[in-house]
C-alpha positions in Angstrom: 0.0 0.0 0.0 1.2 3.3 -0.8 -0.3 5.3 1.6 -2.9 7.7 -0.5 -6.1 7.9 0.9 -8.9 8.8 -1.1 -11.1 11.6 -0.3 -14.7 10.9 1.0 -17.7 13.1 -0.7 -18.9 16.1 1.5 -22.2 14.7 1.3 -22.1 12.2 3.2 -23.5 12.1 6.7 -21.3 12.2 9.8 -20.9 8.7 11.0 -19.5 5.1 10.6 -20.2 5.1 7.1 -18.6 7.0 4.0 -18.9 6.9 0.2 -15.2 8.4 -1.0 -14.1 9.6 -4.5 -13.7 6.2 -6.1 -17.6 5.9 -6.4 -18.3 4.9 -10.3 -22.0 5.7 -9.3 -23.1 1.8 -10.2 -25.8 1.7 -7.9 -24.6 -1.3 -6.3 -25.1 0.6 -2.8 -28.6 2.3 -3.5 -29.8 -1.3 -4.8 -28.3 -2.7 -1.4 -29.5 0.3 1.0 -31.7 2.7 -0.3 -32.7 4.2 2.8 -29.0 5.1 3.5 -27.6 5.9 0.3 -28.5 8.4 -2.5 -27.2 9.5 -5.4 -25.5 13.4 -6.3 -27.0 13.2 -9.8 -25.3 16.7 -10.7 -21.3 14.6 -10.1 -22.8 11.2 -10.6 -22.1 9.2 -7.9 -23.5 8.1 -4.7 -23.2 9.4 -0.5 -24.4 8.2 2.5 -28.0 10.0 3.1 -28.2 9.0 6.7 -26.8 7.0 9.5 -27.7 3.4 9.9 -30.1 3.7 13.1 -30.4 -0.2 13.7 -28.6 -3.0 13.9 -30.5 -4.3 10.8 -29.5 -0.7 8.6 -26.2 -1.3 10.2 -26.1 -5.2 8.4 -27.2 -3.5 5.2 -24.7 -0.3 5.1 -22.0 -3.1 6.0 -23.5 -5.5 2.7 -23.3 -2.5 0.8 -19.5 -1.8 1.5 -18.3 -5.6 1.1 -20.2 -5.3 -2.5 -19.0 -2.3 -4.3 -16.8 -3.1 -6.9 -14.6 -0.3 -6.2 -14.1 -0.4 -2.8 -15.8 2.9 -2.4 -17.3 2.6 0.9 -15.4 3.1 3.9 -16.4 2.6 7.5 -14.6 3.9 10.5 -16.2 1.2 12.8 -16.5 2.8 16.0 -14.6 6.1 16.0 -14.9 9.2 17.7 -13.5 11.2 15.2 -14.8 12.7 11.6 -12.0 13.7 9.5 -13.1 17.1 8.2 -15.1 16.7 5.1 -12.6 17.3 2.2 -9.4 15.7 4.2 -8.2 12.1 2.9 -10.8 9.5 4.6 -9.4 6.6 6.5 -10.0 3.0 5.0 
C-alpha cells in the first residue's frame, strides 16, 4: 500500500459510514440500501444519506460496502473522530 487515501464526498452524513471519491455511481449501494444511500446526480455518484439507526440498517450499510466493486465505501467502525469533510478518509 502506498499510503494515499482517497477523499470521502462532503455529502455524506457524519458517521461510521462513508462513500469516497472512487464511487463509479453503479448503484450497487442504492440497490443494497436505499434508505441510506442516494445519489448526487449533478457529479454522478452516490453518499451516504443518513446513518444506519439499527442493527439491521447497520447489516445493510456493511452488505453494501463488502459489495462495491470499487471499494468505495469506507467505515470507521466505531470512531470518535470525523475527518473534516474534504481531508483524505481513513479506509
Amino acid at each position: 500500500m502506498n499510503g494515499f487515501r482517497h477523499v470521502r464526498w462532503p455529502q455524506n452524513a457524519p458517521g461510521r459510514f462513508y462513500v469516497d471519491e472512487q464511487c463509479i455511481d453503479c448503484d450497487v449501494c442504492r440497490d443494497i440500501a436505499p434508505a441510506l444511500f442516494r445519489r448526487d446526480d449533478r457529479d454522478a455518484h452516490s453518499f451516504v444519506a443518513r446513518q444506519p439507526a439499527t442493527a439491521d440498517e447497520r447489516r445493510v450499510a456493511e452488505e453494501a460496502r463488502d459489495e462495491c466493486p470499487v471499494g468505495a465505501i469506507g467505515d470507521d467502525g466505531d470512531a470518535l473522530e470525523e475527518p473534516p469533510v474534504g481531508q483524505p478518509a481513513r479506509h
